[in-house]
LUMMIVEX-332630 format. One record per residue: residue number from 1; residue in one letter; x, y, z of N, C-alpha, C in turn. Coordinates in steps of 0.05 Angstrom, whole numbers. Atoms other than C-alpha are relative to their C-alpha. Layout:
# residues N
<rec zafi="NUM" gudren="A" n_x="X" n_y="Y" n_z="Z" ca_x="X" ca_y="Y" ca_z="Z" c_x="X" c_y="Y" c_z="Z"/>
...
This chain:
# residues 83
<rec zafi="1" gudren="X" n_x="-16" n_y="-24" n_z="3" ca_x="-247" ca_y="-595" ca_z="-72" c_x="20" c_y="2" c_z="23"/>
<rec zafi="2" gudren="X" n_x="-16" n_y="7" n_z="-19" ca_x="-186" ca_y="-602" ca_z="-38" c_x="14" c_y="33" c_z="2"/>
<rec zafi="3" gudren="X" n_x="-15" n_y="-34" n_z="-1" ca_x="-139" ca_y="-529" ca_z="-4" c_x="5" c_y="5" c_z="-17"/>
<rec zafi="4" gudren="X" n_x="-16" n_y="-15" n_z="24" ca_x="-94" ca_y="-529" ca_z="-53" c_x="-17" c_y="13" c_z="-27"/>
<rec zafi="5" gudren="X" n_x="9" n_y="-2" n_z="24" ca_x="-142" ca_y="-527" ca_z="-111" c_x="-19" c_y="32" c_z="0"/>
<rec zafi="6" gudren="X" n_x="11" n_y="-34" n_z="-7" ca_x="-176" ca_y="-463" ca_z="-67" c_x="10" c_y="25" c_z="0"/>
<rec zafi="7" gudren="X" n_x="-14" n_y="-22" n_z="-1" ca_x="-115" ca_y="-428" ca_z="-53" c_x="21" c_y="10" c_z="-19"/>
<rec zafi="8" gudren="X" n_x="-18" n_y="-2" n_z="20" ca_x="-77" ca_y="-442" ca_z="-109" c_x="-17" c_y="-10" c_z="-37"/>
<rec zafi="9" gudren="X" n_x="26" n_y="9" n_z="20" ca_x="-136" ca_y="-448" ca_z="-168" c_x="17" c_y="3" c_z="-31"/>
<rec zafi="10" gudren="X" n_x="-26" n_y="1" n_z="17" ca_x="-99" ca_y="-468" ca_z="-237" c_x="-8" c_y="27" c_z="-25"/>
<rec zafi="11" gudren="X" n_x="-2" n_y="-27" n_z="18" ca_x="-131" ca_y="-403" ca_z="-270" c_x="-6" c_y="24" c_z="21"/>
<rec zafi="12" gudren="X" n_x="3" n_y="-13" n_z="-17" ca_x="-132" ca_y="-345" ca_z="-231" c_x="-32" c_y="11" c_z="9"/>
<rec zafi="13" gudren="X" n_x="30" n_y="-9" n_z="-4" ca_x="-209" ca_y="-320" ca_z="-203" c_x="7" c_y="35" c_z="-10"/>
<rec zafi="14" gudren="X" n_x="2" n_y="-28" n_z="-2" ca_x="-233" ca_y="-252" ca_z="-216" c_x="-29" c_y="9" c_z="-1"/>
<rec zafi="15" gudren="X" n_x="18" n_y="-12" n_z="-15" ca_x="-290" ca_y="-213" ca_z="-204" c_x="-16" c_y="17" c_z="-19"/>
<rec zafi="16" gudren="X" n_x="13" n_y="-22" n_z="23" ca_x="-339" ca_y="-155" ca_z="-243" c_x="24" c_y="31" c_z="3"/>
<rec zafi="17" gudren="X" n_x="-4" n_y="-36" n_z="-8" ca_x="-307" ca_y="-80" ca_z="-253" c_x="38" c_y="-9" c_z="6"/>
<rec zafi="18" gudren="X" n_x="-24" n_y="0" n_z="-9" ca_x="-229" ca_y="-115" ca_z="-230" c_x="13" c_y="13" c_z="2"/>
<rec zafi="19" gudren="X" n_x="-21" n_y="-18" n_z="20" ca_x="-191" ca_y="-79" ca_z="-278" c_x="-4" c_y="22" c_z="25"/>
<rec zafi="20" gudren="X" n_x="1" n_y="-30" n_z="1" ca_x="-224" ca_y="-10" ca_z="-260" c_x="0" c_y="4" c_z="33"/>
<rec zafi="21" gudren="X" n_x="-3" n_y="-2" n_z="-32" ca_x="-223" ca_y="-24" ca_z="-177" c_x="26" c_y="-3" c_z="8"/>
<rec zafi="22" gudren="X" n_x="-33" n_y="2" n_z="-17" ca_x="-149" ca_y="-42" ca_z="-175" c_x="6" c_y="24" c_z="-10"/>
<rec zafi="23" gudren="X" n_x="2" n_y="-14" n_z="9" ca_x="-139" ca_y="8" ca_z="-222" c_x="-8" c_y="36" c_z="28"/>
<rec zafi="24" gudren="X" n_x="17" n_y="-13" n_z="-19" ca_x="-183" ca_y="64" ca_z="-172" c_x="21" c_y="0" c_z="23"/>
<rec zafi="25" gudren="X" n_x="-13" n_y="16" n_z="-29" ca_x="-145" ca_y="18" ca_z="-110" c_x="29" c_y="21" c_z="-3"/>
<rec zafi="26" gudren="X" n_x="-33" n_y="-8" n_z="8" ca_x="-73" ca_y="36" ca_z="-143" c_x="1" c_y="33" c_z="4"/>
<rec zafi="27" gudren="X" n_x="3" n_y="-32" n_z="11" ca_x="-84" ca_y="115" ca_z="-155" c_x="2" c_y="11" c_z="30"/>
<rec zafi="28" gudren="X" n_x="3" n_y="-8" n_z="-28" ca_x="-115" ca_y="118" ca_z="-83" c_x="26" c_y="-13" c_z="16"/>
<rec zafi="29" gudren="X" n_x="-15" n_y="3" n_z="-18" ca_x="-59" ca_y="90" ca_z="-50" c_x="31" c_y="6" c_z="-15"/>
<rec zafi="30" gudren="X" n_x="-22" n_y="-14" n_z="9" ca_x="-1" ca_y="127" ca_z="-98" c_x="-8" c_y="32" c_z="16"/>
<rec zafi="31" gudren="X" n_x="10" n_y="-11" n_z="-16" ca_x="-49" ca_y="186" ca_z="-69" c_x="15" c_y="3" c_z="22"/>
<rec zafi="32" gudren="X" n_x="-14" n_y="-11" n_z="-19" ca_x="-31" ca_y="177" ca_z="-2" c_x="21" c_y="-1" c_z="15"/>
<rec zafi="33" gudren="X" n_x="-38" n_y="6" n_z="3" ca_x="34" ca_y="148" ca_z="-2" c_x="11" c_y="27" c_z="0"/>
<rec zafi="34" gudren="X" n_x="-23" n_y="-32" n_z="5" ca_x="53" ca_y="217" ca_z="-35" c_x="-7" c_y="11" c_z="19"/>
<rec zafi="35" gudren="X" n_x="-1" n_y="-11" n_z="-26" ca_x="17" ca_y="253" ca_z="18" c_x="15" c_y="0" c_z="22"/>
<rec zafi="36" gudren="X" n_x="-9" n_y="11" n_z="-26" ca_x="45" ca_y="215" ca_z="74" c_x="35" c_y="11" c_z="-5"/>
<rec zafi="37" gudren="X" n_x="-21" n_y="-6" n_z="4" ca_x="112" ca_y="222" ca_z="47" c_x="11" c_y="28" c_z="-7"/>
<rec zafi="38" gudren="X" n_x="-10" n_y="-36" n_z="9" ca_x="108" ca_y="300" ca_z="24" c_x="-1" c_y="12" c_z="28"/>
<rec zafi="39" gudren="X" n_x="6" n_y="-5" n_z="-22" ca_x="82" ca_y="306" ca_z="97" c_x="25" c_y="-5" c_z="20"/>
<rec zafi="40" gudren="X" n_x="-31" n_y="10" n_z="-4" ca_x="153" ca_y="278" ca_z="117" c_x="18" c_y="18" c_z="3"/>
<rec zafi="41" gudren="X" n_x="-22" n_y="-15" n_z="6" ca_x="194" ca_y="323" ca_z="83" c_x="-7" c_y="21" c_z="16"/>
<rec zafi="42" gudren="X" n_x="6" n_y="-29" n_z="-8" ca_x="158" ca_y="383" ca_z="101" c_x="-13" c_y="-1" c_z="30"/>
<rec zafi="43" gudren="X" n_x="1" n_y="-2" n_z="-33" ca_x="156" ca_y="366" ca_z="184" c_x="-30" c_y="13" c_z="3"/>
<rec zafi="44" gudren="X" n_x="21" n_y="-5" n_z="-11" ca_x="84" ca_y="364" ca_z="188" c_x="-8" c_y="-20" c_z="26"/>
<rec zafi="45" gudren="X" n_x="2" n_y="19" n_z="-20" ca_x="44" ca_y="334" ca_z="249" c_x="-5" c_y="-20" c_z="0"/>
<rec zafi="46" gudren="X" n_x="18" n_y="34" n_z="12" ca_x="30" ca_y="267" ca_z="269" c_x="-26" c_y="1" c_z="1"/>
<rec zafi="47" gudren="X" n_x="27" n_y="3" n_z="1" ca_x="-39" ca_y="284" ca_z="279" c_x="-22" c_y="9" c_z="-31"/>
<rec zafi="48" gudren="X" n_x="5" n_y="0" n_z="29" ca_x="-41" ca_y="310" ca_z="204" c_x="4" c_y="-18" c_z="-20"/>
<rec zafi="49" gudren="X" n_x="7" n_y="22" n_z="18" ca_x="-14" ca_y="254" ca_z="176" c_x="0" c_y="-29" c_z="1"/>
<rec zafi="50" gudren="X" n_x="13" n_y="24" n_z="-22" ca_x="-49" ca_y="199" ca_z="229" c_x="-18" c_y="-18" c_z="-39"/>
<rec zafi="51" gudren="X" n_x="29" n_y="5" n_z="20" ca_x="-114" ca_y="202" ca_z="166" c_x="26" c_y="-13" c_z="-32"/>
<rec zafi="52" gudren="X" n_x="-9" n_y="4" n_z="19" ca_x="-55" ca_y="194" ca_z="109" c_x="7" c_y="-32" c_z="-1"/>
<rec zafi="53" gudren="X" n_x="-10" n_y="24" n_z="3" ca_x="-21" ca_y="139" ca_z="134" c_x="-24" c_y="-25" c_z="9"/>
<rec zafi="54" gudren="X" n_x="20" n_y="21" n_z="2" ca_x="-85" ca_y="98" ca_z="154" c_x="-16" c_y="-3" c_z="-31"/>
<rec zafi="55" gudren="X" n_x="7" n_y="-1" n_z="26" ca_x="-107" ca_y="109" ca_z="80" c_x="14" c_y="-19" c_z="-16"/>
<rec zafi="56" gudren="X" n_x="-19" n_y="9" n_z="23" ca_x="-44" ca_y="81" ca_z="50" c_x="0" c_y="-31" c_z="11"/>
<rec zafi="57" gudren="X" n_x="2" n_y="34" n_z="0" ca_x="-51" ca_y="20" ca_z="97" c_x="-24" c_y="-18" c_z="-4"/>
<rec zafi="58" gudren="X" n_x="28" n_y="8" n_z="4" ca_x="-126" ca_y="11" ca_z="81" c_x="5" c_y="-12" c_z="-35"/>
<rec zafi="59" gudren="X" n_x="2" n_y="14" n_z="25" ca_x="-113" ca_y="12" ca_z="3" c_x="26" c_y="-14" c_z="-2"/>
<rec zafi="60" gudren="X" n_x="-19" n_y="22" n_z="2" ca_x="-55" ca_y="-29" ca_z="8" c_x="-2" c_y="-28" c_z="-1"/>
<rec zafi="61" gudren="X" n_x="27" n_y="22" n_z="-14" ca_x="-93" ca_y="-80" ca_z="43" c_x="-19" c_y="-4" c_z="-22"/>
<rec zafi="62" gudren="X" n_x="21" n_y="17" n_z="21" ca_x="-140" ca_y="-80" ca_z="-5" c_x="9" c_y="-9" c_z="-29"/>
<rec zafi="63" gudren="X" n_x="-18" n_y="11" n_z="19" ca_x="-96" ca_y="-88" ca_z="-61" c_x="5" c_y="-27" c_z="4"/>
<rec zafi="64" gudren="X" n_x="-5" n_y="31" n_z="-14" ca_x="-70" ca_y="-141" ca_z="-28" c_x="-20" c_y="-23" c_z="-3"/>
<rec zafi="65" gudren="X" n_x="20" n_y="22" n_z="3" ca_x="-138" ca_y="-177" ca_z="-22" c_x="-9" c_y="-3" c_z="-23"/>
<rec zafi="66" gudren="X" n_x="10" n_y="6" n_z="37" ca_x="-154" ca_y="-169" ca_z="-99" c_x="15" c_y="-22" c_z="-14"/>
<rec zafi="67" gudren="X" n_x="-18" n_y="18" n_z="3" ca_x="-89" ca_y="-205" ca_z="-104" c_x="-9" c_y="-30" c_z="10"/>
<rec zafi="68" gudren="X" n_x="13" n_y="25" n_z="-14" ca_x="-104" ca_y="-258" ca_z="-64" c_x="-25" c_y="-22" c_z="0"/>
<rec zafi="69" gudren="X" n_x="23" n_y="11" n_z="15" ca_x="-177" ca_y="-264" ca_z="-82" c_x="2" c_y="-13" c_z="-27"/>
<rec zafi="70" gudren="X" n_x="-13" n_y="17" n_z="26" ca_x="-139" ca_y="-291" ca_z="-155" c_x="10" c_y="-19" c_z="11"/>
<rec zafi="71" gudren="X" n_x="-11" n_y="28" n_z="-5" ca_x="-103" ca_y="-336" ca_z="-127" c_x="31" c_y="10" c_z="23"/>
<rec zafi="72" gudren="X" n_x="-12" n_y="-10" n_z="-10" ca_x="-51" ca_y="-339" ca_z="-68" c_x="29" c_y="-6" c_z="-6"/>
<rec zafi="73" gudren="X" n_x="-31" n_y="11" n_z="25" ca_x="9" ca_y="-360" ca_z="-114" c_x="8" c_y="28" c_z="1"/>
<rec zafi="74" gudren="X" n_x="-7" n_y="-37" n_z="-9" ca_x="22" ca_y="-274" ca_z="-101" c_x="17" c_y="-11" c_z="17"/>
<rec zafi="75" gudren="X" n_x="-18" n_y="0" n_z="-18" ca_x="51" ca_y="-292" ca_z="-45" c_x="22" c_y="-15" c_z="1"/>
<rec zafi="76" gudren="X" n_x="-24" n_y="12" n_z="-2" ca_x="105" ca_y="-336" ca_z="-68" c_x="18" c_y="6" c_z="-22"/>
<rec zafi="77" gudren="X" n_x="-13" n_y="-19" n_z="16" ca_x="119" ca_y="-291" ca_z="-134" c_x="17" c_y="30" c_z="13"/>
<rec zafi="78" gudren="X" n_x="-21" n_y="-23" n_z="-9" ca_x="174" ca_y="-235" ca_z="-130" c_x="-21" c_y="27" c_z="2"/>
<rec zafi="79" gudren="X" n_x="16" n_y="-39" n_z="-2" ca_x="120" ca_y="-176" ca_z="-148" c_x="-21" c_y="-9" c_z="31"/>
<rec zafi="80" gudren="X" n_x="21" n_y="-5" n_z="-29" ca_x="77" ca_y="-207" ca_z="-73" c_x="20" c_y="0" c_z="17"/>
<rec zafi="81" gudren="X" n_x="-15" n_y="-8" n_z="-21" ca_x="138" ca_y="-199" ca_z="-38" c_x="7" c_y="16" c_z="-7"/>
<rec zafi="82" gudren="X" n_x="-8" n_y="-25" n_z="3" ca_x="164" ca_y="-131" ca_z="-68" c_x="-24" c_y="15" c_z="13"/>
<rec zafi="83" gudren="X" n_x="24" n_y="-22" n_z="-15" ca_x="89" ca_y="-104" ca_z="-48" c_x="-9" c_y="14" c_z="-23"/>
C-alpha cells in the first residue's frame, strides 16, 4: 500500500452516521458564523464573541477532517479551496 493509494483512495472512505454528523457539523458552524458575524454588526465584545469564534474554527476544522478522512483529492477540488 503505497501514499498515494492512502491519500488519494480511488473510492472515497466513509464512516457510520456521515451523512447525519456533517450534516449536525454544517448547522453548528452556520450557527456560529451567524453569531460571530451578528456580534460584528452590533459592536459587541471581544470577550463575547472570544466562545463564537472558537466554535466556528472548531467545526470548520472538523468539517474539514470529514473531508479529508474521504479522501484528500478536497484539497485540490474548487469546493476544498472555496472552504
Amino acid at each position: 500500500m503505497n501514499l498515494d493509494s492512502v491519500l488519494f483512495p480511488s473510492e472515497p472512505r466513509s464512516f457510520p452516521f456521515r451523512r447525519g454528523i456533517r450534516t449536525l457539523l454544517r448547522a453548528l458552524h452556520i450557527l456560529t458564523t451567524g453569531v460571530l458575524l451578528g456580534g460584528h454588526i452590533f459592536v459587541q465584545s471581544q470577550e463575547a464573541l472570544m466562545p463564537w469564534l472558537w466554535g466556528s474554527i472548531l467545526t470548520g476544522l472538523m468539517l474539514l477532517a470529514t473531508d479529508l478522512y474521504a479522501s484528500c483529492a478536497i484539497l485540490l477540488e474548487a469546493r476544498g479551496v472555496a472552504g
